[in-house]
C-alpha positions in Angstrom: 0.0 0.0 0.0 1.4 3.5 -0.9 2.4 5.5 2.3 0.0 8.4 2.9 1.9 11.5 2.5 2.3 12.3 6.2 4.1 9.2 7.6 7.6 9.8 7.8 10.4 6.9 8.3 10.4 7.1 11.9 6.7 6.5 12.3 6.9 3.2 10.4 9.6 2.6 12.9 6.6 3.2 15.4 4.3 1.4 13.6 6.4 -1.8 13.7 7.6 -1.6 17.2 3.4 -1.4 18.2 2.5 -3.9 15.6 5.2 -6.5 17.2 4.0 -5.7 20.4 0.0 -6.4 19.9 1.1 -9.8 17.6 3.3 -10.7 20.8 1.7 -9.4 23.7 -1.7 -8.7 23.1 -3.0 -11.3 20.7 -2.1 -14.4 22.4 -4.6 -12.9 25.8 -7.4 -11.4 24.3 -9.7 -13.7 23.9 -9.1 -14.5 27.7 -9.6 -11.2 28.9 -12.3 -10.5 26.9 -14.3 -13.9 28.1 -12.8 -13.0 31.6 -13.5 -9.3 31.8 -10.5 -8.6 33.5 -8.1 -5.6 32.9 -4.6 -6.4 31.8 -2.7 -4.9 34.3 0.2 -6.8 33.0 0.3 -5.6 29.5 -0.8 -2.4 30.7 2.1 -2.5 32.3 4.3 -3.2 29.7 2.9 -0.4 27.8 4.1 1.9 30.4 7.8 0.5 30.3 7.8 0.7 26.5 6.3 4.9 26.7 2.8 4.0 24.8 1.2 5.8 28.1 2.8 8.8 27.5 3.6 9.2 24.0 2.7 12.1 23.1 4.2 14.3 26.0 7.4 15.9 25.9 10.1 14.2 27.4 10.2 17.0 30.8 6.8 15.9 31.7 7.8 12.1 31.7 6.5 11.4 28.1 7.8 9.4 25.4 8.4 12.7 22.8 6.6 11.7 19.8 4.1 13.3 17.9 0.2 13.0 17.2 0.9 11.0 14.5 3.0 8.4 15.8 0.6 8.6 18.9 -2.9 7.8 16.2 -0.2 5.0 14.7 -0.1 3.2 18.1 -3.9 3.3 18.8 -4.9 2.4 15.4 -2.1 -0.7 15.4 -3.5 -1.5 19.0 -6.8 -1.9 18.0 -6.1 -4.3 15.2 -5.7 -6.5 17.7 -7.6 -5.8 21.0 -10.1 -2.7 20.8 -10.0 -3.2 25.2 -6.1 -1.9 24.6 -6.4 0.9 22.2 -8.9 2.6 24.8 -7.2 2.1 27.5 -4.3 3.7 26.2 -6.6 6.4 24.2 -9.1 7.5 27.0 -5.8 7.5 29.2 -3.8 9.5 26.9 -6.2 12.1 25.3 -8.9 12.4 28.0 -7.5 11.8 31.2 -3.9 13.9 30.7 -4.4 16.2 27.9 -6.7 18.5 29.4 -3.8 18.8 32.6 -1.6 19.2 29.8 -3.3 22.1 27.6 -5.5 23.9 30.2 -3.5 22.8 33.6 -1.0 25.2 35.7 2.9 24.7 35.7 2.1 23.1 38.9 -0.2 21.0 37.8 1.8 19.4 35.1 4.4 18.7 37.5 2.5 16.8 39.9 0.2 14.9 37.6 1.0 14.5 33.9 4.8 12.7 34.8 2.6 10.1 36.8 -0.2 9.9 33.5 3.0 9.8 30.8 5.3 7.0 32.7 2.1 4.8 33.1 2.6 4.6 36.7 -1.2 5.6 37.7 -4.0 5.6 34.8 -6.2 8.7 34.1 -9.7 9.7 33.4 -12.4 12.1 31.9 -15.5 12.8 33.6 -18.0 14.4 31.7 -21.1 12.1 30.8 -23.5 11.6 33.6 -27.0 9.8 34.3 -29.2 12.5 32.6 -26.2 14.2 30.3 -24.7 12.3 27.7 -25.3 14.0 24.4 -26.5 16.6 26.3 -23.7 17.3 27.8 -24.5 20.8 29.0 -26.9 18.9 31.1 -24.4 19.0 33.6 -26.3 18.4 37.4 -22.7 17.6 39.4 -22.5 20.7 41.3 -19.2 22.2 42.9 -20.1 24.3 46.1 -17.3 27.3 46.8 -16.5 27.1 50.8 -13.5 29.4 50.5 -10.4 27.5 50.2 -12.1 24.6 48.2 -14.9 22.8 46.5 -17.6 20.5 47.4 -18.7 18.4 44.9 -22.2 16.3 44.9 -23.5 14.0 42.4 -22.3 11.5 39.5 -20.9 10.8 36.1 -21.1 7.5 34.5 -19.4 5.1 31.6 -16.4 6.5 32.9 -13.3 4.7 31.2 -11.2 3.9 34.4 -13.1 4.7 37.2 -12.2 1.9 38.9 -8.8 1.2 37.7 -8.1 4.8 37.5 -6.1 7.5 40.3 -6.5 10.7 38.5 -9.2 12.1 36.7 -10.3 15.2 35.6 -14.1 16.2 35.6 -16.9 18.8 35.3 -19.2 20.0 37.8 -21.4 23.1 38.0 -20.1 26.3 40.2 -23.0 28.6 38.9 -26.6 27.8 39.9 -28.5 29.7 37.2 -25.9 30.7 34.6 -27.0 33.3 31.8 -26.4 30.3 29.3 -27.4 26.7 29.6 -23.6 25.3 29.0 -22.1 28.3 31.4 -20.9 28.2 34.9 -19.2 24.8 34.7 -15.7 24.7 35.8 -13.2 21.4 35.4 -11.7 19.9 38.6 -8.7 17.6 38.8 -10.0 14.8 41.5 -7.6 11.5 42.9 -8.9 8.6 44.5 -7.2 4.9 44.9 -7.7 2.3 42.5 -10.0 -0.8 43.1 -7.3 -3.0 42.4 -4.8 -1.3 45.1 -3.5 -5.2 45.9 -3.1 -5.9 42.4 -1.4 -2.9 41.7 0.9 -3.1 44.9 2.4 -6.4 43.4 2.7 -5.6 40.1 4.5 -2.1 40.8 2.0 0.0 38.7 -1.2 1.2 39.2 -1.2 3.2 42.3 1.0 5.8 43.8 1.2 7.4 47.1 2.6 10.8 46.0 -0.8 12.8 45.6 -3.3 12.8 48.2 -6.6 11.4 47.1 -9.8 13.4 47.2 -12.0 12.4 50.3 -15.6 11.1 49.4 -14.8 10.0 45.8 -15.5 6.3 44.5 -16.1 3.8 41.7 -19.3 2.4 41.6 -19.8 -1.6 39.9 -18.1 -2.7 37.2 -20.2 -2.4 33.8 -21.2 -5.1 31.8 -20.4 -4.6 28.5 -21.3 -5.6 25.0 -17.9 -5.1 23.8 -14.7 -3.4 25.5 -14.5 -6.0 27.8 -11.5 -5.6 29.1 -11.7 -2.1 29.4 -12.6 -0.8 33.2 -16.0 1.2 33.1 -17.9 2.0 35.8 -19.6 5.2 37.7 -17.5 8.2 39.3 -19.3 9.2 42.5 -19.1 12.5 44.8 -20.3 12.2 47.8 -19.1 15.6 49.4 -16.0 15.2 47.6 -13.4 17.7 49.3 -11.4 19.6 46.3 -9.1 22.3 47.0 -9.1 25.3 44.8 -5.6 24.6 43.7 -7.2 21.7 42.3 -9.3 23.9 39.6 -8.4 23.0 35.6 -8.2 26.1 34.0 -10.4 29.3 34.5 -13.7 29.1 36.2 -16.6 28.6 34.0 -14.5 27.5 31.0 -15.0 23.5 31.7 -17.3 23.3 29.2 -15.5 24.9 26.4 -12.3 23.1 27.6 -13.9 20.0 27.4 -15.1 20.5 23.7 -11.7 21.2 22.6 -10.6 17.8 24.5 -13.2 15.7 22.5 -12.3 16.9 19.2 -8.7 15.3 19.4 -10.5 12.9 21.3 -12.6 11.7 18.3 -9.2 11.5 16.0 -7.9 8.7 18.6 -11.4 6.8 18.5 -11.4 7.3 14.7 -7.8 5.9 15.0 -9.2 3.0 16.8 -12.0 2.5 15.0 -9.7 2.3 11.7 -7.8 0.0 13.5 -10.6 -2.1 14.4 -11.5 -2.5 10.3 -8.4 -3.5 9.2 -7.8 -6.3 12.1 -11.8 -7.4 10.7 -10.4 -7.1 6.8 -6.6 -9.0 7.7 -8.8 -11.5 9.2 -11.4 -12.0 6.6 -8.1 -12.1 3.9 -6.4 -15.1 5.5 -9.9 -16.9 6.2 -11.3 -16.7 3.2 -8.2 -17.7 1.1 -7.8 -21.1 2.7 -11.3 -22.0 3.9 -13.1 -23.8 1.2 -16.6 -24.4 0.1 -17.8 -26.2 -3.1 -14.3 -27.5 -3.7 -12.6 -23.9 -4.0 -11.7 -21.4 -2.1 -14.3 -19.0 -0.4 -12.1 -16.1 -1.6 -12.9 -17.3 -5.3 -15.9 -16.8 -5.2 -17.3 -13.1 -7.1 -19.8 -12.2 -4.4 -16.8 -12.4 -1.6 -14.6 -10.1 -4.1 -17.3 -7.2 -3.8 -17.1 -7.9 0.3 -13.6 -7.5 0.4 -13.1 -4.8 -2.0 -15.9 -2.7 -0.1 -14.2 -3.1 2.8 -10.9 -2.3 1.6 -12.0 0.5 -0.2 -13.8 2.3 3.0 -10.9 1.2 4.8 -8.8 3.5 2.9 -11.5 6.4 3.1 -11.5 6.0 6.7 -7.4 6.5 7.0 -7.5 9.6 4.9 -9.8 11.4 6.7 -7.9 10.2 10.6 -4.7 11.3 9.2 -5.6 14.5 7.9 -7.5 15.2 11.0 -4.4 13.9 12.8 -2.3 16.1 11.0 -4.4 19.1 11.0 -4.4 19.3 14.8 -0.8 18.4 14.7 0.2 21.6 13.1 -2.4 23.5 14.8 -5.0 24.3 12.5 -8.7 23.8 13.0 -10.0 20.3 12.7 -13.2 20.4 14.6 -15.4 19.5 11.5 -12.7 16.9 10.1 -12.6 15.0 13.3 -16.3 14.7 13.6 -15.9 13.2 9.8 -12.9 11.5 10.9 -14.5 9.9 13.6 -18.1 9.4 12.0 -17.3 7.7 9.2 -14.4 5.7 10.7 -16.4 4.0 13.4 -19.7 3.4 11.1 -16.7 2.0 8.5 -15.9 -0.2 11.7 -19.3 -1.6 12.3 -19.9 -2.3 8.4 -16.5 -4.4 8.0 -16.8 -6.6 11.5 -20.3 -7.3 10.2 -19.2 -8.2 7.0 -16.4 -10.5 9.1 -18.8 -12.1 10.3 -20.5 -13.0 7.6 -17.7 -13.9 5.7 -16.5 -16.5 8.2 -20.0 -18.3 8.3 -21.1 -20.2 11.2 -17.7 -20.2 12.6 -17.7 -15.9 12.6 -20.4 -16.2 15.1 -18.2 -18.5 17.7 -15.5 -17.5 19.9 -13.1 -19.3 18.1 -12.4 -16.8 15.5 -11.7 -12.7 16.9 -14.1 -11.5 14.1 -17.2 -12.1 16.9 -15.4 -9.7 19.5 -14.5 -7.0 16.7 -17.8 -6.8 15.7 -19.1 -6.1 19.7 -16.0 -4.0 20.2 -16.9 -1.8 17.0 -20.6 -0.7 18.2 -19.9 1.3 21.0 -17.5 3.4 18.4 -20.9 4.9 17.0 -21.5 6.0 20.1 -18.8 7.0 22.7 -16.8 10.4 22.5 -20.1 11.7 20.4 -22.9 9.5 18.8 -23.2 9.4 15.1 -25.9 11.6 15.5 -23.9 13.9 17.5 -21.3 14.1 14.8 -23.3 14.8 12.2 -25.0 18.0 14.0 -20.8 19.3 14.4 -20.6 18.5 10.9 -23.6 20.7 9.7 -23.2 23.6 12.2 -19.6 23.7 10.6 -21.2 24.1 7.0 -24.1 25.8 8.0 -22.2 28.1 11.0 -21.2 31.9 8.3 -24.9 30.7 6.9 -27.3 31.1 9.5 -25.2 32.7 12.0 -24.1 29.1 14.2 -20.8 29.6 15.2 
């Protein structure tokens, strides 16, 4: 396959080191941990030793030094094995430390993001709650001002790490009737210890000592997932949850705005994934196909399999164009709202169509555990959905076209 013209040498050196990895690592435990739903502390681990964690922070802030592209390279190569992986290292990466990293204080960078890059405690982002998911500006969490800190009271759930998790940043409203609906909400960094402080302990990774934690925050149960199973998601609660001011994410009142600018790179990483997710579906389709035979020949030779495949490989290569020109775009700064809602949109419904396809293509044994093409195609539905619906993407998609028109901005 011709490169795309913004790989450069060293990020096929990436690409390999990743790809090696998830064929070694990742792909021998998957189905295990997927039938299990149990987090892979171990790999997770690993991942942290090798700088996947961290890789897009500079290197005085404990990160790996790469760029965004390399860091979309490792999600996307992740998830053509194990979808549970790539978000694990995604929600980590781009929603748990990159708001500390673009809205936090000097300060704050010091004390948190070195922990987030080396993989030594895991992050998260807490924005979507019982009655506020789309709606995000449906914010009910509220942050009472008692001088020298906060009190926060109330929820947010399908958090990615809750449990797992020791740092996570989060919204809460500090206004009671703000002038606009998606006003007054301020972003708070809050700690708490992991559920799996034993595990953790032995394994050297997990949990640290060197932050306080925030008194009256805790994980609620486990979910049980469709898909993502061996990703940790659960509920964030706040039950008079003690947060110093020092503890506030950028200015007061902008948490909503900041968080808008997080999910836009957000949605290149779970476009990244998605993608990913396709071309594990497609590689596995390829080498069943060509050597499982029906009628004497080979599925692969039959016509109506060819229009399958080449479907598939042709939205496959949409998909990358539009996740690596977002990718770049926001790389070298330049607006990319719009293309990462296309990014993301299309890569996760391009997701869904090819691990349904898979399916199909393997026949009866597509719909047993013995082939991965069962878990990609539960692993690929929550892409449709998480870090913006499809829905949700389309509406940032129109305002964008429609914004000089009719006055949206």
């Amino acid at each position: 396959m011709p490169d795309l013209p913004y790989l450069t040498e060293e990020h096929h050196q990436v690409r390999e080191i990743v790809r090696d990895f998830a064929a070694n690592e990742i792909k021998p435990i998957a189905r295990d941990l997927d039938r299990e739903h149990r987090f892979p502390w171990e790999t997770v681990k690993q991942m942290g030793e090798l700088g996947f964690m961290g890789a897009p922070w500079p290197d005085e802030l404990g990160g790996a030094g790469m760029d965004y592209i390399s860091y979309i390279i490792l999600i996307e190569e992740l998830a053509k094995v194990d979808a549970s992986h790539a978000i694990t290292v995604s929600a980590h990466t781009t929603l748990g430390t990159s708001p500390i990293v673009h809205f936090g204080t000097d300060e704050q960078k010091r004390t948190y993001v070195p922990l987030l890059a080396s993989g030594q405690v895991l992050g998260g982002f807490g924005l979507t709650e019982p009655g506020a998911g789309s709606d995000a500006g449906g914010t009910k969490t509220f942050a009472e001002d008692r001088g020298d800190h906060f009190v926060l009271n109330g929820s947010k759930n399908f958090i990615t790490h809750a449990g797992v998790g020791e740092i996570f940043v989060v919204t809460a409203r500090t206004e009671r009737n703000p002038p606009k609906r998606n006003a007054g909400i301020t972003s708070f960094i809050i700690t708490k210890d992991t559920v799996d402080l034993e595990k953790a302990q032995a394994l050297g990774v997990g949990h640290t000592c060197d932050i306080p934690k925030t008194p009256g925050v805790r994980a609620g149960k486990q979910e049980e997932k469709m898909g993502w199973r061996a990703s940790d998601t659960r509920e964030l609660i706040f039950e008079d949850a003690v947060v110093p001011k020092e503890n506030v994410l950028g200015e007061m009142g902008q948490g909503f705005v900041n968080f808008l600018k997080t999910l836009d790179s957000g949605r290149i990483g779970l476009g990244a994934l998605s993608l990913g997710l396709a071309e594990g579906a497609l590689q596995e389709s390829l080498s069943y196909t060509s050597t499982r035979k029906q009628f004497e020949r080979p599925v692969a030779a039959f016509q109506g399999v060819h229009f399958q495949l080449a479907d598939m490989a042709t939205e496959i290569q949409a998909a990358r164009h539009l996740v690596y020109h977002a990718a770049w775009l926001f790389q070298n700064g330049h607006p990319h709202k719009k293309e990462a809602a296309m990014a993301k949109l299309y890569a996760s419904e391009t997701a869904m169509r090819a691990t349904t396809v898979a399916v199909q293509l393997h026949g009866g044994y597509g719909y047993t555990t013995d082939y991965p093409v069962e878990r990609m195609m539960r692993d690929a539905k929550v892409c449709e959905i998480g870090e913006g619906t499809s829905e949700i993407q389309r509406i940032v998609i129109a305002r964008a076209l429609l914004g000089d028109i009719i006055g949206w901005s």
